[in-house]
Structures are given as C-alpha cells and as structure tokens.
N, C-alpha and C positions, 0 to 999 in steps of 0.2 A: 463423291468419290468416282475417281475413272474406274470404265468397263475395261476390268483385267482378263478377259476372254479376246479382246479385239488388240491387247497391249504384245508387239512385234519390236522384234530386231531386225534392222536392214542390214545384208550382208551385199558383198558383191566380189566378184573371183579376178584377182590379180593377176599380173602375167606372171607371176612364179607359182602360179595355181594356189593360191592360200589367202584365203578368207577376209578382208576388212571390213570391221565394221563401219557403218554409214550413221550409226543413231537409232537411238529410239523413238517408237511414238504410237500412236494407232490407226489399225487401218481400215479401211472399208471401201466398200465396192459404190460404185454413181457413175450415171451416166456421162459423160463428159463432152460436152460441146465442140469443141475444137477438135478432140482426139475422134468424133462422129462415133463413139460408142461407150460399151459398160467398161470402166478403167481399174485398177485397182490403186488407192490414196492412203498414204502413210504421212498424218503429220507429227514434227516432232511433239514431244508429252512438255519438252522444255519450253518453248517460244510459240509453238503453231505454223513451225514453217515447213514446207513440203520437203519432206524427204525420197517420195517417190510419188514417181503420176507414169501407170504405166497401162495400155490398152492392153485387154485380154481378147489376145488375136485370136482368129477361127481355124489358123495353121501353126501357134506355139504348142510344144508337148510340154504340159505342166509335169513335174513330178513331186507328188507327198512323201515322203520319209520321215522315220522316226517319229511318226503321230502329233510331230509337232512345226514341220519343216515342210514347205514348200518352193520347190528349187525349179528356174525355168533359165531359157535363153533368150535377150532379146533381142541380140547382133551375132555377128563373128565374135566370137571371142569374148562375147561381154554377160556375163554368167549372175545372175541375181537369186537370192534365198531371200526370205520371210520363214524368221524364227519366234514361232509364238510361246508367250506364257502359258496359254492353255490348250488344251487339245480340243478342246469344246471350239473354240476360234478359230483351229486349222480347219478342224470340219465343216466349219459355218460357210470362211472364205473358201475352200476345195470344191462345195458344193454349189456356189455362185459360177465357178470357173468353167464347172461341169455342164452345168447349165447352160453358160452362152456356148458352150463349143456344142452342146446335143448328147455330152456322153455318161457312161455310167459311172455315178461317185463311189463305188463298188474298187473301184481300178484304181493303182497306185501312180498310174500313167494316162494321161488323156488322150495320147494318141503318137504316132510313131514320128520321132523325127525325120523329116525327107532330106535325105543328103543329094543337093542337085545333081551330081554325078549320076545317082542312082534314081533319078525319077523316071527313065524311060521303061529302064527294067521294072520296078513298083507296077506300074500301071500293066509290066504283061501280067501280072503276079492274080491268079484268080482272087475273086474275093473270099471266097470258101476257106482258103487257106492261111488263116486267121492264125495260127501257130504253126511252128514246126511239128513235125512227128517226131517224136523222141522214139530212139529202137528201145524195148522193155528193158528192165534195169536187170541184166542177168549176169554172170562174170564172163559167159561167151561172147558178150556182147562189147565189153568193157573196150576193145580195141576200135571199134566202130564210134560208140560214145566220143571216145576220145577226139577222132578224125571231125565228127560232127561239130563238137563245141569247139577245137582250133580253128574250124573252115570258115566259122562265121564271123572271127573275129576282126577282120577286112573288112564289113558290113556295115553298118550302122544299121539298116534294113534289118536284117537277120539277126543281129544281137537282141535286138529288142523282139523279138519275136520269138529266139529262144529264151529270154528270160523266164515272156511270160508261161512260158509252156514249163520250166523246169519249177514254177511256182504254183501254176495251177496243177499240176499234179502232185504236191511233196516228194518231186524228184530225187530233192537237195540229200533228205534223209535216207532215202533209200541207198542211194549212194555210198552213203558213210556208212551203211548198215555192211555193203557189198566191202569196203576197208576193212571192215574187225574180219569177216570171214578168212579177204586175202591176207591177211597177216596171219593170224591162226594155220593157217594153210601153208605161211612163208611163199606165198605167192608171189614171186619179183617182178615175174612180167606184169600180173596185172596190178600191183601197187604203182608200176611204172605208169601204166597208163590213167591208174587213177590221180597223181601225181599231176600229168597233163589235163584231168580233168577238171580238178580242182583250181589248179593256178588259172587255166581260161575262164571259168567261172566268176573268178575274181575280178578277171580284165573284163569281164562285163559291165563292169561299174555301176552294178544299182543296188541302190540303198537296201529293196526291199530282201535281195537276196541277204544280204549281208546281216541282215533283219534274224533270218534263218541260221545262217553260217556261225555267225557270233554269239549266238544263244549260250547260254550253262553246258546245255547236254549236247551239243554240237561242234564246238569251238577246238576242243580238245583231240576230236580225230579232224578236222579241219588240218591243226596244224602237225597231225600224223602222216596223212596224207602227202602235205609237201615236203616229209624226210628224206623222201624215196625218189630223187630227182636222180634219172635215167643217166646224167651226167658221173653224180658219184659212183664211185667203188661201195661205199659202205655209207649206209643212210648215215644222216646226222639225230643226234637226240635230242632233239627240241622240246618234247614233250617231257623228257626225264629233266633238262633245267627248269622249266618253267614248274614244274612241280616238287624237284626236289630242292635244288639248287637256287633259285628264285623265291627267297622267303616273302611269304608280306607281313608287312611288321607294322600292329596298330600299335602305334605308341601311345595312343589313350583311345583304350575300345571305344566302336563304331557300333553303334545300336538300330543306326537304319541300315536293313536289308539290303534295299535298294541301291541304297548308295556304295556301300560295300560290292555290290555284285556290278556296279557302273566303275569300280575303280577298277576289280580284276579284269571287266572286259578290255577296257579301255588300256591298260597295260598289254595285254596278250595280243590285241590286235597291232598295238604301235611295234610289237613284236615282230609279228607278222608282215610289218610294211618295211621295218629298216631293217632287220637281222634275215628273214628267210627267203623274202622274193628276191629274187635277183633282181640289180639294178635296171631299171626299166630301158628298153632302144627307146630313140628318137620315134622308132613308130610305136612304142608303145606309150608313151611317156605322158599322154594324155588318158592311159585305159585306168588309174588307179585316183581319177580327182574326185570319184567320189567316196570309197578309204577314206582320202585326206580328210574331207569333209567330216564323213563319221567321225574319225577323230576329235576335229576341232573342234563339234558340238557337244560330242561326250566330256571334253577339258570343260567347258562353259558349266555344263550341267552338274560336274563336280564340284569349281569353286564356288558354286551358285548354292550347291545343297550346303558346302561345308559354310560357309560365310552365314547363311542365316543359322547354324547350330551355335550357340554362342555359348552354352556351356562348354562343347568340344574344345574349342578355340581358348575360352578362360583358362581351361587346364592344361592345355597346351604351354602355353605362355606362363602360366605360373611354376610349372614343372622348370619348364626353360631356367628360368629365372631363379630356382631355390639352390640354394649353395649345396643343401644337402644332397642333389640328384646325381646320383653315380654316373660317371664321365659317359659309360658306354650307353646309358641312356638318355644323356644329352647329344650322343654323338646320334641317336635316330631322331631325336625332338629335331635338332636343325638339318639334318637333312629330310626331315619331312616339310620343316618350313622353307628350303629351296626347291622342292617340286610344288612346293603350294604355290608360290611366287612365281613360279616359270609355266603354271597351270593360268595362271592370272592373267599372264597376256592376251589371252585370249577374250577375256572381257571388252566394253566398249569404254572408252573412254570414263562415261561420268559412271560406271560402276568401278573402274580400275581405281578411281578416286576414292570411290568409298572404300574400295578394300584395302586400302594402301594404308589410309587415315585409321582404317579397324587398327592394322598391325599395328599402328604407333601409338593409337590408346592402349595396348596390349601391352606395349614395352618393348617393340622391338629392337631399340636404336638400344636402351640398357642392356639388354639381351645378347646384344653382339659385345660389346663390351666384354661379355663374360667368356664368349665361346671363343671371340678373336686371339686370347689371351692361350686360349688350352696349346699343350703341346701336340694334339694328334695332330697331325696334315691335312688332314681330309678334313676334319673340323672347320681348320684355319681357312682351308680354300671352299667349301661348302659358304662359311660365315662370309667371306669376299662378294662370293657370287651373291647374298642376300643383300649385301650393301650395297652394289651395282646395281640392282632393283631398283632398288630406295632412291638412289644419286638420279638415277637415270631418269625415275617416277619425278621425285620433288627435290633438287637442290636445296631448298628455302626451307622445306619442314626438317633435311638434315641441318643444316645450319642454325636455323631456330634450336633444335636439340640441343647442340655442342655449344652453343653459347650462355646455356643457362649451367655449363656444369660448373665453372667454376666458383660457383658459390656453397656447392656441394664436394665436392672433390680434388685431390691434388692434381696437380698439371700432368704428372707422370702416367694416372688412367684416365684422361681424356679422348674419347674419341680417337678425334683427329689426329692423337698422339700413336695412339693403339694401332690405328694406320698407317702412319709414320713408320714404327718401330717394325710392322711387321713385313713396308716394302724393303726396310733395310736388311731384315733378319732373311729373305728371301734364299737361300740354299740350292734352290734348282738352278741351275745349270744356266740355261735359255734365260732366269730373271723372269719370267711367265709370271707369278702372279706378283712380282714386282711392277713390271708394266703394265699391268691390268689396276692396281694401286695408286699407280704413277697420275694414268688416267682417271681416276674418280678424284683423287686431290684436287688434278688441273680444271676438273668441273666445279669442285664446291669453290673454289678459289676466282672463278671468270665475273668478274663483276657482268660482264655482256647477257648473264643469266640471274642478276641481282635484282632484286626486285627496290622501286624507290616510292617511298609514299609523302607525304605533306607532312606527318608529326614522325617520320620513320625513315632512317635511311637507313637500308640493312649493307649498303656497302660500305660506307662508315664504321660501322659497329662493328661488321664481322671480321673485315682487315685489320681492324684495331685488336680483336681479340686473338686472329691469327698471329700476328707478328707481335704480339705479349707473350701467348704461352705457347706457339708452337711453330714458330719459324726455327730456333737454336737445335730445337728437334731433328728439326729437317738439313740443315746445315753441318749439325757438330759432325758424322762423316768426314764431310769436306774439309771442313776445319783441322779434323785431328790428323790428314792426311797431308795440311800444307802447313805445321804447326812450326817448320823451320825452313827459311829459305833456299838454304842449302841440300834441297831435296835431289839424292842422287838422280840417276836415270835407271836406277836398277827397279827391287820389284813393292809396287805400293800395297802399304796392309791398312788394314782399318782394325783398328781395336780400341773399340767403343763401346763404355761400360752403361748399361741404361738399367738400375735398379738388380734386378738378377739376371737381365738378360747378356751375356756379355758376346760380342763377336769377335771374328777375325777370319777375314777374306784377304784372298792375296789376289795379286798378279789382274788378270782379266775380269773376272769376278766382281775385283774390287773398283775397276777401271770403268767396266758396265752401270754399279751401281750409283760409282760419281756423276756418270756420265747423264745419266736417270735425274739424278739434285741439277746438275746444272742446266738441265731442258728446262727444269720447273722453275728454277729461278729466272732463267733469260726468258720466260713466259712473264714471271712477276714483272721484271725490268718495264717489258711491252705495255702490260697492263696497270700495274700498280703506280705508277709514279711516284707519287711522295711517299707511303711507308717505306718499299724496296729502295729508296734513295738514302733515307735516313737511316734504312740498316746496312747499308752498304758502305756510309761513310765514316757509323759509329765502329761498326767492327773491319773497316778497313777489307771489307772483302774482295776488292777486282785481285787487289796484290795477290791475297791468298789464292785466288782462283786461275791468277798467271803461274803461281810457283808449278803450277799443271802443265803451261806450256814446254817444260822440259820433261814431262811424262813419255817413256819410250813407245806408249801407245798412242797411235798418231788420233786414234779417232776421241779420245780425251784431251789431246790438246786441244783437237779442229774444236770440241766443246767450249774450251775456256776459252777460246778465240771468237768464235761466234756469240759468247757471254759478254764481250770487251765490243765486240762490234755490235752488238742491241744497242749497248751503250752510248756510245758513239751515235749513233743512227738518232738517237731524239735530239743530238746538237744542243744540248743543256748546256750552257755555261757555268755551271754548279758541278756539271763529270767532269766536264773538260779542267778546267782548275784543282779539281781533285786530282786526274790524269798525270796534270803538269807537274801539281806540288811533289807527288809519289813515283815521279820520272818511270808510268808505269809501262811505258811505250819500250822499256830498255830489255825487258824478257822476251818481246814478241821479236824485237828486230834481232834478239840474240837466236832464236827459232829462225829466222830465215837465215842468219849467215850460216847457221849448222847445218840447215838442209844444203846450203852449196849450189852448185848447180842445176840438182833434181827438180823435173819437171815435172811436179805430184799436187795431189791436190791442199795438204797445208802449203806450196810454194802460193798457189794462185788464191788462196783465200788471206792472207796476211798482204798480198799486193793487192787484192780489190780493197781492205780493210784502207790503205792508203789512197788507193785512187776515190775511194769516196770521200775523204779530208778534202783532197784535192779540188775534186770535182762540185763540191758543195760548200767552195771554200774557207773551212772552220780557220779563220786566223788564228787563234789564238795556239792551236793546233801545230797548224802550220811555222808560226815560227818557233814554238818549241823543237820541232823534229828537224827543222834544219841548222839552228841555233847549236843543237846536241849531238845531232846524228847523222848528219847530212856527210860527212869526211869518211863515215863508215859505209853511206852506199852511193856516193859517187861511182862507185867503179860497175854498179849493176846498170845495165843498160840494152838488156833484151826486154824491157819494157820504158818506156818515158817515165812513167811514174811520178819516178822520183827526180826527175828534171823538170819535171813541170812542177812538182812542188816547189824548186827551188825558185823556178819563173814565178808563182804567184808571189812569193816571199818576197823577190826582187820589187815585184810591182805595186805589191802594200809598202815597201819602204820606201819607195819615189814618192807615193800621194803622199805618205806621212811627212816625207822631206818637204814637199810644198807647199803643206799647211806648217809644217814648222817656222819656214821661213816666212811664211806672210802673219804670224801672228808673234812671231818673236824680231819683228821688226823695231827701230828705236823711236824713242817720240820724238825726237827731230824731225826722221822722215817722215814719219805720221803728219806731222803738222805743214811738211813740205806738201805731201799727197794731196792734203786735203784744200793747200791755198790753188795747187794747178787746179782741180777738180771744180772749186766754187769760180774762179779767173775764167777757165775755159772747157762748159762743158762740152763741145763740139771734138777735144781736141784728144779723141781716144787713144789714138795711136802714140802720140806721143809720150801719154801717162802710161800707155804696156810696156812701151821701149824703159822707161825709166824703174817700172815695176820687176821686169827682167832684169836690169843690172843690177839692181839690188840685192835679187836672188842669186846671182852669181856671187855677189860680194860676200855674201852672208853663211854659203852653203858651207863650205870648207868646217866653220866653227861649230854652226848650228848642228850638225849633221850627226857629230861628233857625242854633242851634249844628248840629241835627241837618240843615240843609241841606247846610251848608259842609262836615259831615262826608263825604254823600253824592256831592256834590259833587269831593271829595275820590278818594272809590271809585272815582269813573266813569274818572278820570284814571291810575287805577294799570295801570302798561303790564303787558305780558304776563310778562316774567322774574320779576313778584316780589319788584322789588328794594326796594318798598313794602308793608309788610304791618298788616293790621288786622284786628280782632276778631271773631268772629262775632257777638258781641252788636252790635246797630248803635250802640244809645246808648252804647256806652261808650266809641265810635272818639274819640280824642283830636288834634289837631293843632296842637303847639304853637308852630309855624313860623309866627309870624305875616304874616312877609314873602312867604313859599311866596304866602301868601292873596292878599295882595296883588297881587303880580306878575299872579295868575291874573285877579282884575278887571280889570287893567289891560287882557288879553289882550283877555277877553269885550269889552270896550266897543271896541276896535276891532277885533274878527272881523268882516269883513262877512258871514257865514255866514247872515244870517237877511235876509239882501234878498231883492226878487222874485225875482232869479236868484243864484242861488249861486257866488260865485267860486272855481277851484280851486287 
C-alpha cells in the first residue's frame, strides 16, 4: 500500500489567478544531479511519471498554509502549491525545506520575498529590525494603525514583515476586540479606520492571517468591520444577512463538525471576496490570490469530505428520487446537488471521474428526469445547470443513459425528450435557458465527441435511437408552423400539444425558438449525413423549412436559407434531385424578387447561395434555375451571378451538343470513318475536315432531340421509377404524348414572371 502521508496534489497558478490541477502522485525530497542540489519530486501514483522536479533554492520564500499546503514561486508569474493528504507529510517535506535554506520550521514563511526593485533599500534595513513596531492596540491609536497597515501595502518588503508582527503578537484579535467597543460606543471615526484596517490586512495575502480572520469566533466581526466603509452614508448589514437572511439548510443532517464548520466558513468568506471588498484596481488585483486560493482548497476539502460519506450522499439521492418528497424539499435536494457539482470542479481530473460516476450509480440522470419536469423555475434551471455538468463531464455516460430507456419507458419521458420539451417551453424572454439547452443537445448529438470501438459503434446506435424517438420532438414546432404553404407574412404561433404540456408563443418568441431547431438541424445536415438525409426526404422538410423564407422576420428566413445552403454545400446528387423534383429553388428566388432593390444582408446571402452553384459548377442545378427561372432574373445585374450561370449552362450544352453528334452518327459514316482511318493513317486532317462536316450536317436535328432528352432527365423524380443511359445521346423517349403534355405545362407555368407564384 502507498505512503498516504507523502500522497500530494500538484497545483500551479494560471494567468487568471486560479488554480489547475497538474495530477497526483508522491513526493519526496533527493538530491538531484543535474539540478546540483536537494530538489523536491512528485511522481504520478498513475504511471511513475514526473509531475514535478523542482530545486529547493536558498533564495525561494516557501510558504505553509492550512497545515496542509505548501505554496512557493519559481518564476515571474509561475506560482506552484503541494496539496497534501496528510498534515503529518506537509510537516515532514516543510522541514526538509527548512533545513536546506538554515531556517526555523516554527515559521509559516522561510524567508522574505526580495522584490529586485527593493533590494537596495533591504540591505540599508538594520538586521535587528526583524518586524515592524506595531503602535499598541488602543482606540487613540486606531488612526495611526490605519496609516501604518495602508503605507506598507506598496512593499512587498514591509507587508511581509507586518504580517509577521500582527501574528506574532495576536494583534489580529485585539483588534476586533477594539470593533465591539467602537460600535458599543457608535464610534464612526474609529469604525472608519478599523474598516481600513481590516481591508489592508486582507491585501496582505497570507494564508496564516486568514488562518486567524476566518476562524468561528473571528470571522463574524471580520466582516463587521468592512460595513463601515468611510465611502458610505450608512454602513451596510452584512452581518444581519448572513445570519438572518442567509439560511443554511442541511437537507440531510451533517454529523461531522468539521465539515459543517468548513462549509459555513467557506461560504462567508466567498462572501467576503465577491459581495463586500470592492472590486480590486489593477494595482491591487494581485493582493487577494491568496483568498482565492483559500477558497479553492476549502471547495476540495468539502467535496472530498462529502464524496467519501456515502450514507450522506445515499439519502440524498434517495430522497431526490422518491415520489413521496414534498416539492419544496426537493427544490433544496437539487439545489444542493448543483453546488455539489459546481464545488467539484475543483477536483483533479481522475477524482472528477470518480465523483461524476458516484452521481450516476446514485441516479442522477433518473433524478433529473423527475425535477426537469416540476413546474417551479428555479427547479427547472437548477436541474439545466446539473445536466450541463454531466454533458460537459461525459457525453458517452449521458448517452449510454438515454439509450437504454426505451425499454423501460415511453418516448414522451425520455430524457432527451424532457430536454427537448423544456428548450421549447422556455418563457424567458432572452430564450437563456433555451440556448443553454440548445447547446448540451448539439454536444450529445457531435459524433466528433462519439466514441467507436471493434464490437461497438456508439454513433451508430445513438443516431439511430435519436432520430426514432426524438428527432419529431424536436421538429414538430417547425412543422406545426409551416403546416400550409400559404403561410401569410403576418405573425407565427406555435401551438404544440406535448402530453399536458401545451404552448403558444407568438411573434419573435416564436421566430427565436424556430430559429434555435433550425441551427440544430443545419448542424445535423453538416454532421449526420444519412439519417438527417433520410428524414429530410421522408418528411419533405427543406419545403417546410422554406415556407419560412417568407417569415417577416428576416433573421428566420437568413435561417431557412442557410439550412438550404448546408444542403447545397455537400453537392449530394440525392439533395439536388430532391431540390429539382420539389422546384424548391422557387421560394428562395421569390425572397429576393420581394426584397427588390435592398441592399441587406438576406439580398447577399440568397446571391452567394447561387454564386456557389455557379462557382462549384452543380450542373444539374444549374440547368434547372436557368431552364425555370433564368426569364425572372435576367433583368438583375448589379452582380453577374446569374450571367454567368447562364454561361456555364451555355457551355455544358455545347460539350453535350458534340458528344451528341459524334455518337449519334449513322453507320454508313461510321463505316466510311473507319475505311479512311485503316487506308490512311497519316492523313489526320483530312478525317477532321470530314468529322467537322458532319457535325454541321447533323447539328440542326441532333441538337433538337438532345434537348427534349435533357429535358426529359431533369424531370426524373427521385425513386427511379425512370431510367436512362449514361451516354446522353443515346437517351430515347418514345412517348410522344409524355412530350407533349409536358409543353403544354411549361406554356402555362407562370414560374418565369417577375415574381414567382407558389
């Protein structure tokens, strides 16, 4: 069994001042060859690989905090902790450290950081003068105090030297002692200046005070103290929320002490950092990173204590989960389970694992299920933020979930349904926890985050399971909003009956939430290929999703437009024939002849839409829009566009013309070709010249048939139930009537008016 006395956390300090962990492992002290001295070594506990190798200089100031933490520098900017499991191990490596630097392991600090600025002064600095003089702690003095702990705060020299002096005497307390008087007293000036004395204390940044400050029987005039800021008119009552106003609420009594008393501190201080100091200047902005720290380790040390109490946690979770639990006491079960989760980040990796995998032997994925559903708000968006954990923690173990319900459950409480239902139900205003919805869907659904194995495809399976039981989910909105083509341009409702839940959104609302379905579907388009293809052409949905483009809200059109343009963009011969068949190209161009002249962004998103056909030359494409539509945008021509479409069209119908004519030639001349050819192979030119007139002779007829042929192609729907040759010239149709009918069609399509009827 490893020595759990030498078993550490590597931490190291970010540029946003906050903590990442580097891994676990253990550490110990050795000489080190290379480094020419005693170094400190952490290998990981997983593999044995070095997670730190770092000399213990004879000019680093170590500092110990919280009896279990040792925190040093060993650059600019590059900030290192060792977080032990025991305190027995801080003390063992503290006093190795001490050792090589000469100093006393008595001391929380090895010695005074030199700020090179400050080293000339340092060295006038007697050596006698080992601390500051603190003036006695009396309330005439209280204005002096003040001046003294401000003055030092430009120091790094000085700070640290009044530290140790306000600890080596129990300054700290006397202090607070000197508070209850002046408040008894109604003392304003000198609350004022204890106010200042207090907050610079704080910018001192060391643990050990804080050690002091945050205690049980200290903490409480701590933040008395800072009500009395010299700024205000009338102190603020901090102390009266946090004790009256500020419940703590065990949702299943807490039987360690300890830990109990690590959650009140550790609240009342986060109090303290984001509600009462004023936001830090640039020049202070570095005096509160060690705060931060206290913080971070007290989050650690909570999930740490809660995680191994596993009766706690059982009742938790079983509470959650029983039908009988009164609403208002499930509504503290999940909000205590979204600070447990939000306390969790702070873990390291392969512990975030195991707590993540605890919840879900617990039931958490059920659990949501139950709360996602309640009507309080705070519930519903408490329960969000716990699934955003989950999503964000494991894709794979949510989807693993959601794929075994349906052998237990109807499609209606699934999960992914329940998500579904509840980004639709969304009421706020802004859509907020629709978008936040929006986002965890478009992650369980990223195959690029799917995991593939030899006997297991989980992308396979999952997309299979998504688009059975909960793509129609996600859709029917969409659907019951473009349910007839003839949708005015007034205002769009949604009223969508899902079980008991029923809605009805108007206007913007409703246009936001479309707008929300068809990001995640032209997400599918990108990603999914063949399921989003196959439901796309069983339920006919481009059509539905253009009846949009005549939505008076432009930024729902640009949607359905950029949904047609995904499309477009994979060059699938399977859309495009889809496209053709459903002449679905006749909404979009009807959106630009209504926009007119305007120079807006749906103008130049519907012309790049074309300039990509163009430019990536989709034939098939191309001569549908010019074959149909070309008469109706002739007349635009503040872009080429669509003249150069009609030049590609030109130019596929030349080549076609001269494979026509050389393969629908007669077998006379064929037989003519071939005696010049075997007679005289020398004699090239003459067999071109002869090859040439014959394509002249020919053209007139050929040219004619090979229309109708073409013509013919562009018409053949998707199933196939028309089939024709790869050689174009030799496509036959000898239905002459078929022909017919079909002119009769074209001469009254109105399809090619200024504006296109639908």
């Amino acid at each position: 069994m490893s020595d759990t006395r030498r078993r550490v956390k590597v931490y190291t300090l970010n540029e946003d001042r906050q903590w990442d962990d580097r891994g676990t492992g253990h550490v110990s002290s050795t000489f080190v060859e290379r480094l020419k001295g005693i170094s400190l070594l952490v290998r990981a506990e997983s593999d044995g690989s070095l997670l730190l190798e770092s000399k213990i200089s004879p000019n680093t100031a170590y500092q110990k905090q919280q009896d279990t933490l040792i925190v040093w520098s060993e650059a600019d900017n590059y900030d290192l902790a060792l977080s032990f499991q025991e305190k027995a191990g801080c003390d063992e490596i503290w006093e190795k450290i001490c050792q090589v630097q000469g100093k006393d392991p008595a001391l929380d600090i090895t010695q005074d950081p030199i700020d090179e600025s400050e080293e000339e002064r340092f060295e006038e600095i007697p050596e006698t003068s080992h601390l500051v003089e603190l003036p006695p702690c009396e309330l005439s003095r209280l204005e002096e105090i003040a001046d003294l702990v401000t003055s030092v705060l430009s120091s790094p020299i000085r700070r640290e030297k009044l530290a140790l002096a306000l600890m080596s005497e129990g300054y700290i307390k006397k202090l607070l002692g000197l508070f209850r008087v002046c408040e008894d007293l109604d003392n304003r000036e000198g609350l004022h200046h204890l106010y200042e004395i207090v907050r610079g204390v704080l910018f001192l940044n060391k643990a050990a005070l804080f050690e002091v400050m945050f205690s049980d029987d200290c903490i409480m005039d701590v933040v008395g103290c800072l009500e009395y800021d010299p700024a205000l008119v009338q102190p603020k009552r901090h102390r009266e929320f946090l004790t009256k106003t500020a419940k703590f609420k065990e949702v299943i009594p807490i039987t360690d002490s300890e830990l109990r008393q690590k959650i009140h501190q550790t609240y009342r201080v986060q109090y303290i950092q984001d509600i009462i100091l004023p936001t830090p200047s640039v020049f202070e902005e570095n005096f509160l990173s060690t705060l931060t720290s206290f913080i971070f380790f007290n989050k650690v040390e909570i999930v740490s204590m809660l995680q191994e109490d596993e009766k706690f946690l059982t009742e938790v979770f079983a509470q959650l989960t029983d039908e009988a639990t009164e609403d208002s006491k499930r509504r503290e079960l999940v909000n205590f389970v979204k600070e447990f989760c939000a306390f969790s980040q702070t873990l390291q990796p392969q512990n975030r694992d195991a707590f993540f995998k605890t919840l879900a032997n617990l039931g958490i994925l059920p659990a949501l299920e139950i709360v996602m559903g309640m009507d309080d708000l705070q519930v519903r968006a408490a329960a969000t933020d716990i699934f955003s954990y989950l999503v964000e923690f494991s894709p794979s173990m949510v989807r693993e979930f959601v794929m075994q319900e349906p052998q237990q459950t109807d499609d209606d409480v699934l999960l992914i349904n329940v998500v579904i239902k509840q980004m639709i139900c969304d009421s706020d205003p802004e859509l907020g926890g629709a978008v936040q919805l929006m986002g965890l869907l478009r992650t369980l659904i990223d195959p690029e985050n799917m995991l593939a194995s030899t006997n297991k495809t989980e992308k396979t399976e999952f997309l299979g399971f998504f688009y059975k039981y909960c793509m129609h989910v996600l859709t029917a909105p969409l659907l019951a909003n473009t349910a007839h083509d003839k949708n005015s341009k007034g205002d769009l409702q949604l009223h969508v009956n899902f079980g008991n839940v029923e809605l009805h959104f108007r206007n913007v609302l409703t246009a936001q939430l479309l707008a929300l379905i068809l990001e995640l579907l032209t997400f599918c388009v990108e990603h999914h290929t063949y399921h989003i293809k196959t439901y796309i052409m069983n339920k006919d949905l481009l059509r539905r999703v253009l009846v949009l483009m005549n939505s008076k809200h432009t930024f729902l059109a640009l949607c359905a437009l950029r949904f047609m343009r995904r499309i477009i963009g994979l060059k699938d011969e399977y859309y495009n024939r889809y496209i053709i068949k459903g002449n679905l190209f006749e909404p979009v161009i009807n959106a630009l002849l209504d926009n007119g002249t305007r120079y807006n962004l749906l103008n130049s998103a519907i012309i790049e839409l074309f300039e990509f056909i163009k430019v990536e030359d989709i034939k098939s494409l191309i001569a549908h829009i010019v074959d149909n539509f070309y008469k109706a945008l002739e007349s635009i021509e503040y872009v080429q566009t669509f003249k150069g479409l009609k030049g590609r069209y030109e130019q596929e119908k030349d080549r076609q013309s001269q494979r026509l004519n050389r393969y629908r030639r007669d077998a006379r001349s064929l037989d003519e070709d071939e005696e010049l050819w075997f007679n005289d192979d020398d004699d090239d030119d003459d067999g071109e010249a002869v090859e040439k007139s014959r394509m002249e002779d020919d053209f007139s007829d050929s040219y004619g048939k090979y229309m109708e042929a073409k013509k013919g192609m562009l018409l053949l729907n998707v199933s196939g139930l028309k089939r024709f040759t790869a050689l174009v010239g030799l496509v036959d149709y000898p239905d002459d009537e078929d022909e017919e009918e079909e002119d009769e069609e074209e001469e009254q399509s109105p399809r090619k008016r200024p504006r296109l009827s639908s």
